[in-house]
Structure formats: structure tokens, C-alpha cells
C-alpha positions in Angstrom: -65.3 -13.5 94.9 -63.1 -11.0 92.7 -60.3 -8.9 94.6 -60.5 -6.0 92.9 -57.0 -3.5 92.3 -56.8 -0.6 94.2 -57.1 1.4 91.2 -61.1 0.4 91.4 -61.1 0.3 94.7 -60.0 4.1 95.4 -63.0 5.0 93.0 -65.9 3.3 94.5 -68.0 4.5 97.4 -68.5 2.3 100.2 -71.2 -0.7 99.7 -74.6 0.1 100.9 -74.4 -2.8 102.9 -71.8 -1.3 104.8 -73.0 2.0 106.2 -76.7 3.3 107.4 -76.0 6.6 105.6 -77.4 7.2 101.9 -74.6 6.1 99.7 -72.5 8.9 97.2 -69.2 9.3 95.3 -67.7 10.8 98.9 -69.1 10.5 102.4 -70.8 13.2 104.7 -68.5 14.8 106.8 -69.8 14.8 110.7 -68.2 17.4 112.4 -69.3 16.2 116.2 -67.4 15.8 119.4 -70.6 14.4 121.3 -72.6 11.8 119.0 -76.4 11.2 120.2 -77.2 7.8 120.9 -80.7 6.7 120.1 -81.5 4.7 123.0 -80.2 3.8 126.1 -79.6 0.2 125.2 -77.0 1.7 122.3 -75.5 4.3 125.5 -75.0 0.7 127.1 -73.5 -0.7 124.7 -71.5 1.9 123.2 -67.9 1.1 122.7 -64.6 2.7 120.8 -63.9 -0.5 119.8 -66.1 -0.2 117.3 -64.6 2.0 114.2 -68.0 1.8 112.3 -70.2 3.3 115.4 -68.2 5.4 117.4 -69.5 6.6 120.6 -67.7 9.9 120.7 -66.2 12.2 117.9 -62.5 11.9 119.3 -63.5 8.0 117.9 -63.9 8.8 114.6 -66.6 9.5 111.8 -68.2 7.7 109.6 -65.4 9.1 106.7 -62.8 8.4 108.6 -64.1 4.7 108.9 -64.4 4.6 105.1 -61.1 6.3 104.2 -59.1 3.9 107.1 -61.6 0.8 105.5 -60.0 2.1 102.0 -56.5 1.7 103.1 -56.5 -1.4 104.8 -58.3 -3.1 101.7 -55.7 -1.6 99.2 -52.7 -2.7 101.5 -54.1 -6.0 102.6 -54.1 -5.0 106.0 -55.9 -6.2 109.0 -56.5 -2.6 110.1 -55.4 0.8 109.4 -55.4 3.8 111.6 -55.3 7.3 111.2 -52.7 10.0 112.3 -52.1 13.4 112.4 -49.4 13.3 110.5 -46.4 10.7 108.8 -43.9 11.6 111.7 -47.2 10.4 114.3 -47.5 7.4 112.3 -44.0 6.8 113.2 -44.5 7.9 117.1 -47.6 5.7 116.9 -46.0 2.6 116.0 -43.1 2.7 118.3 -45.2 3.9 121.6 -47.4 1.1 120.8 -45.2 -1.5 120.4 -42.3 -0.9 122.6 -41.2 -0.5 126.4 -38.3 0.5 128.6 -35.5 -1.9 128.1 -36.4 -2.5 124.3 -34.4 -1.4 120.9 -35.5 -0.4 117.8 -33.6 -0.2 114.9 -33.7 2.4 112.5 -32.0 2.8 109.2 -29.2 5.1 107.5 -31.6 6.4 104.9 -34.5 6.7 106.5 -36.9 10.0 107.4 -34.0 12.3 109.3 -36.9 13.8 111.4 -38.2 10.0 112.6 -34.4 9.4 113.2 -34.4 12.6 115.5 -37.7 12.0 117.5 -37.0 8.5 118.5 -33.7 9.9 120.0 -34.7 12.9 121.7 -37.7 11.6 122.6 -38.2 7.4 123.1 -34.5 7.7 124.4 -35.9 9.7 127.6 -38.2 6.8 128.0 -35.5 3.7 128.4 -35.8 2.6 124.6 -32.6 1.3 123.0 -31.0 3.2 119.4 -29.2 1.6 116.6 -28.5 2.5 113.0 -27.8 0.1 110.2 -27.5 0.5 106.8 -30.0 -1.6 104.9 -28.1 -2.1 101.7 -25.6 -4.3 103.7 -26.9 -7.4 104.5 -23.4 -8.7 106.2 -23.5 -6.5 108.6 -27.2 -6.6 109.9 -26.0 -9.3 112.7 -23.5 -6.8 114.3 -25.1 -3.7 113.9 -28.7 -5.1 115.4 -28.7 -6.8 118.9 -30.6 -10.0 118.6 -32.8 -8.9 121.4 -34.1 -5.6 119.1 -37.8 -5.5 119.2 -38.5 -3.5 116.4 -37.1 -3.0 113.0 -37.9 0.5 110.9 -37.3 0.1 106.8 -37.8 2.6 104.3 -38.0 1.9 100.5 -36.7 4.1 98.6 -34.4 5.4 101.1 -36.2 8.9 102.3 -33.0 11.1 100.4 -30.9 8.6 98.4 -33.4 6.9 97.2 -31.9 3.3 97.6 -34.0 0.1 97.6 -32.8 -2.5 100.2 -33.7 -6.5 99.5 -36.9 -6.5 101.4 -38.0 -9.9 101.7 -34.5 -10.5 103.1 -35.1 -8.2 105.7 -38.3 -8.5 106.7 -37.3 -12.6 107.2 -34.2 -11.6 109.1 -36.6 -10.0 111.6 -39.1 -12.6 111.6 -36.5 -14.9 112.3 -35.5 -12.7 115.2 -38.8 -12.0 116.8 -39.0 -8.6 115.6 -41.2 -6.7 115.1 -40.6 -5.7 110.8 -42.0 -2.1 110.0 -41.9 -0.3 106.5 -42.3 3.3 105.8 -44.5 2.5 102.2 -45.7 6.1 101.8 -43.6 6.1 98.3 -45.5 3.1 96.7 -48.9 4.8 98.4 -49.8 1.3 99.1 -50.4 0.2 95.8 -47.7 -0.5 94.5 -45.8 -2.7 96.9 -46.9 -5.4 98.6 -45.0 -4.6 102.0 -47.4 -7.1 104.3 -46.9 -10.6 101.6 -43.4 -9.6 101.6 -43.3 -10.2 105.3 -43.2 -7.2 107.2 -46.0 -6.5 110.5 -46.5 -3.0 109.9 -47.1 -0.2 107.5 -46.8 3.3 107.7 -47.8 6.0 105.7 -47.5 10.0 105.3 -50.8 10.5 103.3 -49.3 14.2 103.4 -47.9 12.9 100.0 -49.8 11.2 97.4 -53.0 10.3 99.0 -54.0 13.9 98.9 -52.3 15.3 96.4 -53.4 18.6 97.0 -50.5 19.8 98.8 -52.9 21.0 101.4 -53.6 18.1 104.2 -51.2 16.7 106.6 -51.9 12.9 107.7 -50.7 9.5 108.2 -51.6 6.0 108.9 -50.8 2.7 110.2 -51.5 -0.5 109.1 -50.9 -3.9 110.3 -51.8 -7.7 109.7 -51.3 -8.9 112.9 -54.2 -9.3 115.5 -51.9 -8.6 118.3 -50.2 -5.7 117.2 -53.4 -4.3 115.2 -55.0 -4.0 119.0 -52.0 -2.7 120.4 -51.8 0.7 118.1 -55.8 1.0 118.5 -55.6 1.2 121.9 -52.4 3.2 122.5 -54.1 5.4 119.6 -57.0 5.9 121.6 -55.5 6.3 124.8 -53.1 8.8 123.8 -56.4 10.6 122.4 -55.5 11.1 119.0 -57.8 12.1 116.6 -57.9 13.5 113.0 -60.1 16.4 111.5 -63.0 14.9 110.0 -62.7 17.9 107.2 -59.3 16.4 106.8 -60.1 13.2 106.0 -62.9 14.2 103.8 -60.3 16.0 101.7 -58.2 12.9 101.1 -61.1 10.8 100.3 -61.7 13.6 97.8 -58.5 12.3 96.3 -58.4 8.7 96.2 -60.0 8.2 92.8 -57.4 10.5 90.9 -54.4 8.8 93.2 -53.5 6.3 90.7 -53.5 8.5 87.2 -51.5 11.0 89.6 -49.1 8.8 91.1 -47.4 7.6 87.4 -48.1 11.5 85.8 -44.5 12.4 85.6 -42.8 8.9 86.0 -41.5 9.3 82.2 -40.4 13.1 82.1 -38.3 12.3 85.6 -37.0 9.4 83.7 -35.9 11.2 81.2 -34.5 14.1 83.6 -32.4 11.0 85.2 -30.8 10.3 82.3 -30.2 13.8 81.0 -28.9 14.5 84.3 -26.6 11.2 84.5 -25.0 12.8 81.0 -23.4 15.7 83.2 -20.0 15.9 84.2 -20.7 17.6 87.1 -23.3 15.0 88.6 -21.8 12.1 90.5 -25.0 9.9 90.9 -28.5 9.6 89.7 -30.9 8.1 92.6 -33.7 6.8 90.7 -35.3 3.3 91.8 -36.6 2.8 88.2 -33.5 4.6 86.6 -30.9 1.7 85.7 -27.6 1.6 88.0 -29.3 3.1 90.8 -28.3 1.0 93.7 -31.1 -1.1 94.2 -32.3 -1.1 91.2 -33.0 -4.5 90.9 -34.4 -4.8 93.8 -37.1 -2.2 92.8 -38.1 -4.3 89.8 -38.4 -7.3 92.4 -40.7 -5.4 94.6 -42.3 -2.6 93.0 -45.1 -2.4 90.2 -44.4 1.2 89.5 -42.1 4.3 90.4 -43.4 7.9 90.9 -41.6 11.2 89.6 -39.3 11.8 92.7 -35.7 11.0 92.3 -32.4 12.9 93.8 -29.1 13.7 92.2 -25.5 14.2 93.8 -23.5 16.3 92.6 -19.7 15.5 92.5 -18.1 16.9 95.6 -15.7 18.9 92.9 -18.7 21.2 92.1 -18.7 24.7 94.0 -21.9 24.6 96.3 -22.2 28.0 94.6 -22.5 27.0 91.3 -25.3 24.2 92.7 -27.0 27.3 94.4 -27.0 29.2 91.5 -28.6 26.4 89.7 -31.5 25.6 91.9 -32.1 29.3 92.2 -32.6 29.9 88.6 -34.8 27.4 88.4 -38.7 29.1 88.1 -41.1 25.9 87.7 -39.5 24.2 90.8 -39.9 25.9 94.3 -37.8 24.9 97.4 -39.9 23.2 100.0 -40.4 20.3 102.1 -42.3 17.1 101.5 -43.6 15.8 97.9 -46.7 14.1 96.2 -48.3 17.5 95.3 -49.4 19.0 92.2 -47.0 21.6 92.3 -42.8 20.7 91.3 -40.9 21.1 94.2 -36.6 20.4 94.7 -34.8 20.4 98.2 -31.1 21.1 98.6 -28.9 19.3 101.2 -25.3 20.4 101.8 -22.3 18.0 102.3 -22.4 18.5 105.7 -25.6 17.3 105.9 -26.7 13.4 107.3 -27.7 11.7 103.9 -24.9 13.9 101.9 -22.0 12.4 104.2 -24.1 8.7 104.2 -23.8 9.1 100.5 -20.2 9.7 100.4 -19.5 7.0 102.4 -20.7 4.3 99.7 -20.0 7.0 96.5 -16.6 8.6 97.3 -16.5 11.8 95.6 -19.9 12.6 96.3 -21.2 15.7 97.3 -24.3 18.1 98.1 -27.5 16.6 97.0 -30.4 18.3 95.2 -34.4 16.2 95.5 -36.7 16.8 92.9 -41.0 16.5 92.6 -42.1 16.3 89.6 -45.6 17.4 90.0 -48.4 18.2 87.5 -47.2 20.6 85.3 -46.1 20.3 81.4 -43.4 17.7 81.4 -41.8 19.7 78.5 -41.6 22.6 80.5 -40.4 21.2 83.6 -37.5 20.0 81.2 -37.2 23.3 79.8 -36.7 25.0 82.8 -33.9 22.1 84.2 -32.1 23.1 80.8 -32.2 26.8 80.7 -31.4 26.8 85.0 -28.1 24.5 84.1 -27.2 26.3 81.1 -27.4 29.5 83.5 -25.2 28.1 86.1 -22.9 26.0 84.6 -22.6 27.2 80.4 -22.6 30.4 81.3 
């Protein structure tokens, strides 16, 4: 049987064989809370359990079975789930899979608001903390107990963009009995394969590039496990989460353009990196397909492609407002959170900020650190208006 890339696979409908309902590009969308059952025998044996006939709308629809179908297939997963959002995939995950007495691990440079709900909320419930910074293996075995029970990765780091040795890690926590799980919304899936590489689990914001429209909030999870796979269906269901079926529809709707989308402005923010990395005034280029990045090399281990998101650091010798000025003259890029859309977007965080002081703790001199999105607009004038907003700020 041929595996087909997820390339093909995002463009196809489901197989007939697969679904009772008359097949099409994208499926209907059921907007139902109670789903009529045809006969008693089917009210008898009606059960959750069973993503491709749900019982009940809080269960699902027959789009969300084919989008979380999709995801699974692309990843190679046993199962995926869907979320309300990327932080709930998060929330998910660790409600699931821990208890009172447990620790999770979570890393230096990994998503600042996951960092924050695991200790303001999970802390109430008994769970254990700890930080370590993924880019040091040598200090894994002091920083995490050998009792943790699960282990959070993100690649690229969520601000500074750094690629840890993944195998490495994921082994280390086999080797432990933990529990390995990867925040793989930057590859969307496709483009790193987080579940051969060892890790259990696999989280997703499909906020990002899964939709691309810049108008859906969502996640997933995914394992390979049987075990685990059970355990975030049932806590899933039991927690009654649920996604809009309206929602899902709209990131089916952009599945088939995922892949031209997801390498549209790789080249122009290569070429911002190194324009960028030619100023005196920029400490650091975080890139993970930009050369001298740190992890670098572990990118082109791991990864079969990079998108257009990348950070800089300004050296800490800069005047924030000079850097202010800068991002404010810029007229393509707005300020706002998140990424993946089709609109160019750039965040600003000060030194006094987590990833800023994490930063200048491995790159002395560092200083306040600007993220850019490249997004769908004319490469040449995304360029264009870096150029004339520098020129502005700092030629002036």
C-alpha cells in the first residue's frame, strides 16, 4: 500500500468507504447538540467511544472526525483530539496524564503562557514544577528528578527560536519512564517527525498554520500510545470539551493550501536574517534554518523545512527607544500576538522580559527582542518596509 505525504493527504476528501455521507472537497458541517438515532438498537448501543458515530454533539461531528482523522494520518499518530485552543492542548495533556505527587518538567524556552498555567493552576492541585534548559544536555540529570512523569519540549524554542537535540531527549525520558511531549505546532506536523523520533505526545495550536486565516482558535493532541491515547479521550470527554463544528469546518477549509503556505515566505525571512545579522546594532539572529543559529544543526537533523518566523535580539547597547521607534515605523507589520496568518505580524519583548533575560544568560550582551511573521504579502515589500523602518530609526 502507498503512504502518501501529507501534502496529498491535506488535499483529499475522506474515502467513501469511510463515511455514510455523500463524499466532496470539504465535509458538511452538523451543527447538533442532540443527534437522532435511527433505532433503538443504535440508542443501545450508542457510545462516545466511537469518534466516527457520536451519540451526542458535545462528541463531535462527522468534520471533526475527518479533520482529527487528517491529523493523526499526517503525524503518524494513533489518535488526535481536538481542543479549544493550543494553551488547552497543553491543559489537556497534563490533566490527563498526571496526578498529585507527580512533576512535569517544562522548558526555558517554551510557550510563557503554558509555563504560567501549569503554575498557577496544576501547582494548586499537588503537581510538581521544574525548569530546564533544553540546549544543555549535562545538566538534564540535576535539573529533572528521576521520578518526573512528564517531560514538555518545544522546537524551535516559542521566542528564541532554539532547536534542542531531540532524539536525545526524547530517549532520556524514555529511559526514565517519562512521559516525552513536544509542542510541534512550528513544523504543523509535517515537517517533523516528533513520534519516530521518540516522543508519546504531540501538541498542536492549529491557531497557526493549520488555518491560516488568522480567524480560528484551536489545538490538538496526538499520541501513539494506546494507553495514553485513552487517557486524553476520556479526560477530554469528561471534562466536556468540545470544539465548534463551524470551527473545524474552517480549518478543513485550509488544509489543502497548508503546505504552499507554510514555505511562502521561508526565502524573504531568510534573507531578512541575514540582512539583519549585517547590523551593528543586532546581537543575534534566531533562525533555525539561518546558519549559526544555535541549533542549527540540529534543525537540519530533524526538520524537512522552516517557515518565515524568526526573532532577532538586539544588543543590549541599543536604546529600547530607538528599537521602539523602529517597530513603530514599520507599516506592513502590525503588533500582535500569535503567528501562521496571512497577514505580517512582529512582537516586542523588553529586557526585562522572561525569554529577553533567558537570552542574555547564554548571549551576554543581549538585549530586547523583536519576533517577526512573515505572512502573505510581497516579499519585496515586506523587505522594503524593514529597510525604510531601520533607515528611519537608526540612519536618521
Amino acid at each position: 500500500m502507498h503512504h502518501h505525504t501529507p501534502r496529498t493527504l491535506l488535499s483529499q476528501p475522506m474515502a467513501a468507504e469511510e463515511t455514510d455521507d455523500p463524499v466532496s472537497a470539504l465535509p458538511p458541517v452538523h451543527r447538533a447538540s442532540t443527534i437522532f438515532l435511527p433505532t433503538l438498537a443504535r440508542l443501545k448501543s450508542a457510545d462516545w467511544r466511537d469518534r466516527s458515530r457520536p451519540p451526542y454533539g458535545r462528541d463531535g461531528s462527522r468534520a471533526a472526525y475527518e479533520l482529527e482523522t487528517k491529523l493523526a494520518r499526517i503525524e503518524g499518530a494513533r489518535q488526535a483530539l481536538l481542543v479549544s485552543s493550543g494553551l488547552a492542548a497543553y491543559s489537556l495533556t497534563s490533566m490527563a496524564l498526571l496526578a498529585p505527587g507527580d512533576i512535569v518538567a517544562i522548558p526555558t524556552n517554551g510557550y510563557g503562557t503554558a509555563q504560567q498555567m501549569l503554575r498557577h493552576v496544576f501547582r494548586r492541585f499537588g503537581i510538581g514544577i521544574v525548569l530546564y534548559d533544553p540546549m544543555a544536555p549535562d545538566t538534564w540529570n540535576e535539573a529533572i528528578p528521576s521520578s518526573a512523569r512528564l517531560l514538555w519540549v518545544e522546537a524551535p524554542g516559542s521566542v528564541t527560536m532554539e532547536v534542542p537535540d531531540l532524539r536525545r531527549l526524547a530517549g532520556w525520558a524514555d529511559e526514565r519512564g517519562c512521559i516525552a511531549a513536544i509542542d510541534n505546532t512550528y513544523s504543523a506536523g509535517m515537517h517533523l517527525r516528533a513520534f519516530e523520533l521518540g516522543f508519546h505526545v504531540s501538541v498542536q495550536a492549529l491557531t497557526k498554520l493549520q488555518s491560516g486565516g488568522a480567524d480560528v482558535v484551536m489545538g490538538s493532541v496526538a499520541s501513539v500510545r494506546e494507553d495514553i491515547s485513552r487517557s486524553l479521550s476520556e479526560t477530554r470527554h469528561f471534562l466536556g470539551m468540545h470544539v465548534s463544528p463551524d470551527d473545524i469546518y474552517l480549518v478543513l477549509r485550509g488544509l489543502p493550501t497548508l503546505s504552499l503556505r507554510y514555505t511562502a515566505s521561508t526565502e524573504a525571512s531568510l534573507r531578512l536574517a541575514q540582512w539583519f545579522s549585517e547590523r551593528k546594532e543586532v546581537a543575534a539572529v534566531m533562525h533555525p534554518a539561518f546558519a549559526g543559529s544555535k541549533g542549527h544543526e540540529n534543525w537540519k537533523q530533524y526538520f524537512t523545512a522552516s517557515t518565515g518566523l524568526f526573532s532577532i535580539a538586539f544588543g543590549a547597547f541599543v536604546p529600547t527607544t530607538k528599537i521602539e521607534a523602529f517597530l513603530g515605523a514599520l507599516t506592513l507589520f502590525h503588533f500582535g500576538f500569535s503567528w501562521g496568518g496571512p497577514t505580517s505580524l512582529v512582537m516586542f519583548y523588553g529586557k526585562d522580559s522572561a525569554c529577553a533575560q533567558q537570552l542574555e544568560n547564554s548571549r551576554p550582551g543581549a538585549g530586547c527582542i523583536a519576533r517577526f511573521w512573515l505572512g502573505l504579502e510581497d516579499s519585496a515589500d515586506l523587505a522594503a518596509d524593514v529597510f525604510n523602518a531601520w533607515s528611519s530609526a537608526f540612519e536618521a
